[in-house]
C-alpha positions in Angstrom: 0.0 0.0 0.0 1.4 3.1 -0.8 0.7 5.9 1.5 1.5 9.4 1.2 1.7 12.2 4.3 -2.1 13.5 4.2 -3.3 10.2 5.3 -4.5 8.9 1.7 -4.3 5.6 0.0 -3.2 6.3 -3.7 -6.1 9.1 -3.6 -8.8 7.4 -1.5 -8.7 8.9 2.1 -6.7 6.2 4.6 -10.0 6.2 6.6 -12.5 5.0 4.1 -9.9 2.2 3.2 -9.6 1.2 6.9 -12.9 1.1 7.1 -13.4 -1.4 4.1 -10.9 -3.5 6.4 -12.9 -3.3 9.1 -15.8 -4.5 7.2 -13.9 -7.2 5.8 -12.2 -8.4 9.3 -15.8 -8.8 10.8 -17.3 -10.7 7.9 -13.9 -12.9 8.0 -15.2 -13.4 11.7 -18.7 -14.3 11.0 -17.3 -16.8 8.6 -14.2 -18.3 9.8 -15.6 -19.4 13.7 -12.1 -21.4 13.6 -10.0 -18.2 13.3 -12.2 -15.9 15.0 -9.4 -14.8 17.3 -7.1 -13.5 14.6 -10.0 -11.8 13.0 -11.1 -10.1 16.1 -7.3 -8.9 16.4 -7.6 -7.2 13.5 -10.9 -5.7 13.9 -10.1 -4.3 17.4 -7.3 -2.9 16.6 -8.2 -1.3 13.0 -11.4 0.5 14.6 -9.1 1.4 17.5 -6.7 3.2 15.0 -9.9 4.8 13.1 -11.1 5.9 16.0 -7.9 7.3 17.6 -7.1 9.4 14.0 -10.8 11.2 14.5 -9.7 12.0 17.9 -6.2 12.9 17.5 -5.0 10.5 19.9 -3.1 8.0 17.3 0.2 7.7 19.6 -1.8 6.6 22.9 -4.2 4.3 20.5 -1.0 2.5 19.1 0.4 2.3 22.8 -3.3 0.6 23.9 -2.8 -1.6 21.0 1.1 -2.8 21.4 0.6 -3.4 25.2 -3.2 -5.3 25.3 -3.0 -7.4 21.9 0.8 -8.1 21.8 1.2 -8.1 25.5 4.4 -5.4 25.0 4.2 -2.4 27.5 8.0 -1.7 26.7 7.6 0.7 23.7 8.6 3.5 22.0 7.4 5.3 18.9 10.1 7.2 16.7 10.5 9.4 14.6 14.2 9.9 13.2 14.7 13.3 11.1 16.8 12.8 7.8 19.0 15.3 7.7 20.0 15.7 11.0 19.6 12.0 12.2 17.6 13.7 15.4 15.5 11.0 16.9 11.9 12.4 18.2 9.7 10.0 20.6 6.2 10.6 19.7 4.8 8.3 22.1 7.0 6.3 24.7 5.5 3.5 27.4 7.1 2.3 30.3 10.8 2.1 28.7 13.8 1.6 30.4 16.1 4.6 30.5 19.1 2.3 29.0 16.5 1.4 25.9 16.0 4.6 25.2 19.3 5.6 25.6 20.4 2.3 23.1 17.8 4.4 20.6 19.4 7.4 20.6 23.0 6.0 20.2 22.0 3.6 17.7 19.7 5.9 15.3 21.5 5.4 11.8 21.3 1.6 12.6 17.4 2.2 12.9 17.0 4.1 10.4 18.5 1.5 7.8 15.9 -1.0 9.5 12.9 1.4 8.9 11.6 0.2 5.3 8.2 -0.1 3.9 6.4 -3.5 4.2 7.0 -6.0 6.9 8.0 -5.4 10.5 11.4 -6.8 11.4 11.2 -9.3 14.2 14.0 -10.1 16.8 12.4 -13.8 17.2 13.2 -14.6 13.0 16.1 -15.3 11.2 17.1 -12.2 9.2 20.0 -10.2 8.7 18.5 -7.7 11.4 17.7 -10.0 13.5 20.8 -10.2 15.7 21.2 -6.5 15.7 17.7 -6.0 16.8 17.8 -8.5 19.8 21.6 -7.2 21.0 19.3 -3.8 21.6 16.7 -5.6 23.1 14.4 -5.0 20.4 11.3 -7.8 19.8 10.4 -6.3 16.8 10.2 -2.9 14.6 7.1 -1.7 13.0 7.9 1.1 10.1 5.4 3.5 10.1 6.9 5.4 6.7 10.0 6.2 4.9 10.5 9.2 2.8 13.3 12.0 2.0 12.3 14.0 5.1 12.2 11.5 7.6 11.3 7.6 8.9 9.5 6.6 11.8 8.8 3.6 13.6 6.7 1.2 16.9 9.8 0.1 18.7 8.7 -2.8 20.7 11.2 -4.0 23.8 10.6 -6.9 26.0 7.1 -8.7 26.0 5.3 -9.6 29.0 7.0 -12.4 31.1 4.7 -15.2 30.2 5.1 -14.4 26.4 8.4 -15.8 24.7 7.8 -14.2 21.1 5.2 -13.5 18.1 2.4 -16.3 17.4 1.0 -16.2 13.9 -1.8 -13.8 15.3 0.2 -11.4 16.6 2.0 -10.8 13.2 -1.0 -10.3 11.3 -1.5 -7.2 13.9 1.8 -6.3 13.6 1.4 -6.3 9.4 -1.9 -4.6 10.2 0.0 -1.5 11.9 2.6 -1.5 9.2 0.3 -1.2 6.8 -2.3 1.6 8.6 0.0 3.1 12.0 2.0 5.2 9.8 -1.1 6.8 7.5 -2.8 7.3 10.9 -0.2 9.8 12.6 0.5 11.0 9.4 -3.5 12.5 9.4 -2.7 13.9 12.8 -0.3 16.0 11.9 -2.6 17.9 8.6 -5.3 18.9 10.6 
């Protein structure tokens, strides 16, 4: 999906396509009683984004979301500023001052991990993989990419009981890569 700063899909608002999804999630649900969980996910936490972009409250919504459907309450949300590699916390919950401190010392190594499509996850084999767990990073959500800066859900340790990502929890994540990013972006042209 390609996603540009007012918000908008290609030219269809970012709203009216996230509520298609919505409509789609909940007819998966109706359908698919054997996957109702992962359907539910995903509704709950698209119409928690909607709703969070009409109020203006996308950072907190995003928080809500990490912490009660991926059970992470060690997060940070990031943006990193091009030219001057200046890291910005939009949103921050309940992180360790050495975490965010690892952020700030490691931006350019961030930034390189920030690209559209699919989060980078600590728990998989991939060439970021190693780096991202040696910062104590679970996984990295980009939000967007362009000339004038990247941004990103930084998600730290999970709750005790939980030991890494089930097939649920990355359709969410792939669910906030896909709509996170157009969601703050709306914020910010109002």
């Amino acid at each position: 999906m390609n996603n540009d700063k007012d918000g908008r899909s290609g030219s269809v608002p970012v709203a009216d396509v996230m509520e298609n999804a919505s409509a789609e999630f909940l007819k998966q649900a109706s359908q698919y009683s054997s996957d109702l969980s992962v359907w539910t996910k995903l509704y709950a936490a698209n119409r928690t984004m909607l709703s969070a972009m009409r109020e203006q409250k996308v950072g907190p919504a995003l928080v809500e979301i990490c912490s009660n459907l991926l059970g992470c309450e060690e997060l940070a949300i990031i943006e990193i500023e091009r030219p001057t590699e200046k890291i910005h916390f939009i949103s921050v919950e309940g992180l360790r001052p050495e975490f965010s401190a690892a952020l700030v010392q490691n931006v350019r190594t961030l930034e390189s991990w920030i690209k559209p499509g699919n989060p980078e996850i600590a728990f998989d084999e991939t060439a970021n993989s190693s780096g991202l767990r040696s910062l104590g990073i679970s996984a990295l959500i980009p939000l967007w990419a362009d000339e004038q800066s990247s941004a990103a859900i930084v998600l730290f340790q999970l709750l005790p009981q939980r030991t890494g990502f089930d097939a649920e929890d990355r359709e969410v994540l792939q669910l906030l890569a896909l709509y996170a990013g157009p969601c703050l972006r709306s914020q910010t042209r109002g």
